[in-house]
C-alpha positions, 0 to 999 in steps of 0.5 A: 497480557492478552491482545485482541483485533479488532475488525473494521470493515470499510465500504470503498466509495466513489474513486476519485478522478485523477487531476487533468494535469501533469503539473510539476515534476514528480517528487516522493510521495509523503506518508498519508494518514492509515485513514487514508489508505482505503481511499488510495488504494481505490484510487490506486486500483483505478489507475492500475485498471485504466493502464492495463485496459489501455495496453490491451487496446495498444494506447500505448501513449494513452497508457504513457499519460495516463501514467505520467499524470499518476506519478506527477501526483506525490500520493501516486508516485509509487513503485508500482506505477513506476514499475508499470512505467518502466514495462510500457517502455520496456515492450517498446525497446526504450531501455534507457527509459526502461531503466530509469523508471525501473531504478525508481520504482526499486528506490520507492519501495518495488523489491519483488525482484522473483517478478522482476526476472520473470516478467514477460514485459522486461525481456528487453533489457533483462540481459543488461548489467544494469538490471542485474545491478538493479536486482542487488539494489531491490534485494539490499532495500527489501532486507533493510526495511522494517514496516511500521508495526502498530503497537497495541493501546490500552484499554482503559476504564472500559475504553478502548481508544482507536488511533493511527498508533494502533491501527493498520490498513490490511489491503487484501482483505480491505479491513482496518485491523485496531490492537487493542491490550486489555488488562489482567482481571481484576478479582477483588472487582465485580465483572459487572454491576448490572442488575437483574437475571443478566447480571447475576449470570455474568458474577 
């Protein structure tokens, strides 16, 4: 049987703002709804852009709250803001706190340890044995991770059904890509039952 992909493209809206609030400590970020991705990668992107025009700007507390806010949410507790986390503490010889935050964004799922040992904010505790330790730990996580894969719905009396199942966010083209399985032809069936010029080229 054959598989098609369907495309969808999603107009990104207004980000949201993040909560004024630290509120309670930080815990693992659930698993959102793939309807939710544009939203969170927006929202995402809007933390990622406010942290860097701060450090270009030395707030380097600035940077620290904005941070602390983001990982305080479930939805923003992620490996990439750990990560950010642990390069702001880094610059600024707070390796155990460095440490920390870099253990974290590992265990949330940041495995690309080829950046890891070749960022120029990380220079301070790269020669640790903890990092070295770290960099194992990345290593065994990304070989033992096995992303979710849609799996393709069939198409049924000419429907064809869109669920999260089904469907994938892809980031780096900001498309929803759907599978969809069609079933083999049918020769004994009419490919059509409509009338006309239009109809007749189709039989």
């Amino acid at each position: 049987m054959s598989l098609s992909r369907l495309l969808v493209v999603v107009l990104l809206a207004t980000v949201c703002s993040l909560p004024a609030t630290a509120g309670e400590p930080a815990k693992k970020p659930a698993p959102s709804a793939v309807f939710d991705a544009p939203t969170a990668q927006a929202r995402q992107a809007a933390i990622t852009l406010g942290f860097v025009q701060l450090v270009r700007a030395k707030r380097l507390a600035d940077a620290e709250t904005l941070l602390g806010k983001a990982i305080a949410t479930p939805d923003f507790d992620t490996g990439v803001n750990r990560y950010n986390l642990a390069c702001l503490y880094a610059v600024q010889n707070k390796t155990d706190d460095a440490l920390v935050q870099l253990a974290a964004a590992i265990e949330r799922g940041y495995t690309d340890t080829k950046h890891m040992r070749e960022d120029a904010d990380l220079k301070s505790i790269r020669a640790l044995p903890r990092f070295e330790a770290l960099m194992r730990d990345a290593d065994a996580k990304r070989a033992e991770a096995e992303p979710k894969r849609p799996k393709p719905l069939p198409v049924k009396d000419g429907v064809a059904t869109v669920e999260e199942s089904n469907t994938f966010w892809a980031a780096r083209i900001a498309q929803f890509l759907v599978l969809f399985e069609f079933p083999e032809p049918d020769a004994a069936k009419p490919i059509t039952t409509m009338k006309g010029a239009v109809g007749d080229l189709l039989r």
